[in-house]
N, C-alpha and C positions, 0 to 999 in steps of 0.2 A: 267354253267354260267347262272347267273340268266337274265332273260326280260329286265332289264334295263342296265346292262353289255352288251349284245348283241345288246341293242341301241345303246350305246354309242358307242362300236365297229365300229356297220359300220356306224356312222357320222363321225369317226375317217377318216375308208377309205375313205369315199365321199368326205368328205373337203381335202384329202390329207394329212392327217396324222394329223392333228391339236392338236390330243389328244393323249396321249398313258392311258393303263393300266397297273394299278399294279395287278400284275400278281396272287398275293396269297389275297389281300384286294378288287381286283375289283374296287375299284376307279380310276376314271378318272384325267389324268391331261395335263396342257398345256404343251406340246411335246417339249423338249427342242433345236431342228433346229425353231420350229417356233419362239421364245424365242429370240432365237439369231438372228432369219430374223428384230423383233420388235427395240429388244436394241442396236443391233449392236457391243456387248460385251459376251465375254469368258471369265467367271469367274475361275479364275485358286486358286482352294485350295493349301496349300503348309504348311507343319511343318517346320519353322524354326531351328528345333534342330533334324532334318533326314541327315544329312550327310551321305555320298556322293550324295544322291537322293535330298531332297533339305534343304536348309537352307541357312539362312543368313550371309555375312561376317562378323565378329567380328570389331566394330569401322565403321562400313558403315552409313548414314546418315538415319533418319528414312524413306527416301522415295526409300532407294536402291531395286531394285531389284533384289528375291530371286533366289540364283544359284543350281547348282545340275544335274543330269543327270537327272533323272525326271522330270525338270523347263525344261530344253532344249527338251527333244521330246516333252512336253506339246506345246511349243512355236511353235514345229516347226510343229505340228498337227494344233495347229490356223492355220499357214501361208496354210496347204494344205485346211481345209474346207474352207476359202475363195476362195478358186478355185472350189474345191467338190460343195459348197452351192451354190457358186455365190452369195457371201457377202463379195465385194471387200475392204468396208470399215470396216472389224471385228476389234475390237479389246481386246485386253486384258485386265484382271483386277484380282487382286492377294487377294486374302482370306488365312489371316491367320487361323491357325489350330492348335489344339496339339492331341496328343495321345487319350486324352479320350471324345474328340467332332468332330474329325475327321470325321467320318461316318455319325454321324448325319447332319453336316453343310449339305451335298451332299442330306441326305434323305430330310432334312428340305427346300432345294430349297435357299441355302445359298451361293452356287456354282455349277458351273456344273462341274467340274473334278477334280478332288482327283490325287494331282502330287506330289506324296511322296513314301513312304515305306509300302506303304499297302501290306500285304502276300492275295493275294485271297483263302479264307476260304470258306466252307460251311455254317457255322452259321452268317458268315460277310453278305453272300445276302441274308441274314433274312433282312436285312437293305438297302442294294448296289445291282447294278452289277459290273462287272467288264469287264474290257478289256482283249483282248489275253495278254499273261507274254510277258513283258518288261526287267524280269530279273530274274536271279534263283541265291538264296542267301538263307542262314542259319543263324541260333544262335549258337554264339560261346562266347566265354569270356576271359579276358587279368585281369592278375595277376601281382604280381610281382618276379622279379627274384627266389624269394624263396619261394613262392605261390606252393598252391596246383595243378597239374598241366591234373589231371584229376577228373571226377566229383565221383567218389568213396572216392576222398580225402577231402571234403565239408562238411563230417558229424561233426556237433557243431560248425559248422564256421558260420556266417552272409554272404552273398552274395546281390548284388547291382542289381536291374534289373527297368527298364521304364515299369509304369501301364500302363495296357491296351492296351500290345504288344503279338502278338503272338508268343515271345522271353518269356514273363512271363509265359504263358499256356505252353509254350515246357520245361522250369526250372522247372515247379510244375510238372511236369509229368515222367521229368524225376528223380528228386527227392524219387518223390512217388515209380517209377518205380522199385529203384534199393534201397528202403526201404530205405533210407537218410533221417536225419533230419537236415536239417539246417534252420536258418534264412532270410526271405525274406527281404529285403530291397528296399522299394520304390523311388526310388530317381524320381529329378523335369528334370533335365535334363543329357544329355550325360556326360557333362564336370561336373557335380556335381558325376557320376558313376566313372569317372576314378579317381577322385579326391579323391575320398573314398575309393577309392585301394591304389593310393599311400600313406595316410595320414596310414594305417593298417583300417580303419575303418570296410571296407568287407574283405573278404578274394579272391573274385573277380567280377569280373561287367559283365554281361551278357546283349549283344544286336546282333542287326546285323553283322554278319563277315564283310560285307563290309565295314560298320559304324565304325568299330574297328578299322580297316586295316586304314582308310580315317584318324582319329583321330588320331593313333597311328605315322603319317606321318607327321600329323600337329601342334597337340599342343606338346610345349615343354616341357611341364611340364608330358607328357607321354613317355619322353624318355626311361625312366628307366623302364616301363613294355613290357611286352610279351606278345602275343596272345598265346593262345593257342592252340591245333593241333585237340581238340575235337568239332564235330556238334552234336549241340542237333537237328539238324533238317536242313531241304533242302526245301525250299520253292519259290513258284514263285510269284513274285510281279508283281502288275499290276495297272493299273488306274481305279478308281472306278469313278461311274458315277449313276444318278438316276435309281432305278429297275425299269421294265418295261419299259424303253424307247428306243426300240429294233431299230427304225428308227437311235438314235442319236449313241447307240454302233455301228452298223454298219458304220455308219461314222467316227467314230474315228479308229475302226479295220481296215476302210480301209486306212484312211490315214498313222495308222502303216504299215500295208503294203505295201506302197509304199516307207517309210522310209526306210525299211530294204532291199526292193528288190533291189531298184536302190542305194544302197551305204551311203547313208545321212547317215545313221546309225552309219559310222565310223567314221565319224565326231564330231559326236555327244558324242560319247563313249572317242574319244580321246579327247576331249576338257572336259569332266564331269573327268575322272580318269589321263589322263597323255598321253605324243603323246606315248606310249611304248603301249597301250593297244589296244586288239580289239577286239567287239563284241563276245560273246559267240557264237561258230559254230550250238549249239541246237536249241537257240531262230534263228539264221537267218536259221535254214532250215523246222524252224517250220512257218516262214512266207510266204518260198517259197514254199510250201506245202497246206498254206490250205487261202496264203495272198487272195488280190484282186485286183490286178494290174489295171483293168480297172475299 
């Protein structure tokens, strides 16, 4: 760490954390608790077209707000750091997002939490950090009745997948993997992916199992496909958040873990998926494990 790195350090610690560093760049910047001490607001990022995690109602007014399991622990993380900070009047404020500016908005200081479908990556905290996993989910894909029904059968076919998913990097690899040629297809959103399976356009649409499952539940016009029983991948999602601002992850880490320890948690899960569902037993004993209660 060079002279003025180590300056800026401990003015960091003297004033109370005023500043953090980025950790691989060495710049300094204003600490995202202090931020929120100033404005009084939590900027909550969200993808509109993340189902089940978040996204908007279809036909809702332009000032609705976005729902999701994501939108909800995001929400319910404000309501704990006004107790954690002692910033009784926080409030919230919603930044939209898509797949391929996602990460930046958070790097750029465009929002402070990333409440969607992010898979925490290695190459992603080139950019982010991330929070403990919120959720453990894969890439899968849905065909139709007469679809190809494993990925050996894809060779000369077109397939559907969202840029700048790590749904698209786990297709091209698996692809690659198993010496398959097919067709990538970029499509704009989820409902333009299935739409493109039913019309024959792809041969099938590759995204989140959950995304799939959520979709296949909801739109009608996905009656007639299937998901499929293959993962191209197992991934843990999480909320991302500015790199280097170690004071603000901890704060959010811990307000997760108070979510999970004392229960909110199922609440949360049954109000984002269905009253039938509940928390994944991994994630709650990976909070009871390494949470922070106090």
């Amino acid at each position: 760490m060079g002279s003025m790195s180590s300056m800026l350090g401990a003015l960091a610690l003297a004033t109370g954390s005023c500043f953090a560093i980025d950790a691989l760049s060495g710049e300094a910047f204003a600490g995202t608790i202090e931020e929120l001490r100033a404005s009084k607001t939590l900027r909550l990022a969200y993808d509109a077209d993340a189902p089940p995690f978040s996204y908007i109602v279809p036909g809702s007014p332009p000032n609705a707000e976005p729902q999701g399991y994501s939108m909800e622990l995001c929400r319910a993380i404000a309501a704990k750091l006004k107790e954690q900070l002692n910033i009784p009047d926080l409030k919230v404020a919603y930044v939209p997002v898509n797949t391929t500016n996602r990460f930046e908005a958070i790097k750029d200081n465009k929002a402070d939490l990333l409440c969607e479908a992010s898979t925490a990556t290695l190459s992603r905290r080139k950019l982010v950090d991330f929070s403990l996993p919120v959720f453990i989910d894969g890439a899968s894909f849905v065909i139709r009745p007469d679809g190809p029904r494993d990925l050996k059968f894809l060779a000369g076919k077109k397939v559907g997948v969202l840029p700048g998913t790590t749904t698209e990097e786990a297709l091209r690899r698996g692809l690659a993997a198993a010496q398959l040629k097919a067709e990538i297809v970029l499509v704009k959103t989820n409902h333009d992916g299935l739409e493109a399976v039913e019309k024959g356009e792809v041969a099938a649409y590759f995204a989140d199992r959950a995304t799939l499952q959520f979709l296949l539940r909801k739109e009608k016009s996905a009656a007639n496909l299937l998901l499929a029983e293959t993962y191209l991948s197992v991934e843990p999602i999480a909320l991302a958040l500015r790199r280097g601002d170690s004071d603000f992850r901890l704060a959010v880490d811990t307000a997760l873990s108070h979510i999970y320890r004392f229960g909110e948690i199922t609440g949360i899960f049954k109000f984002a998926f269905g009253p039938l569902t509940t928390p994944s037993p991994l994630l709650v004993n990976l909070y009871q494990t390494t949470g922070l209660p106090d």
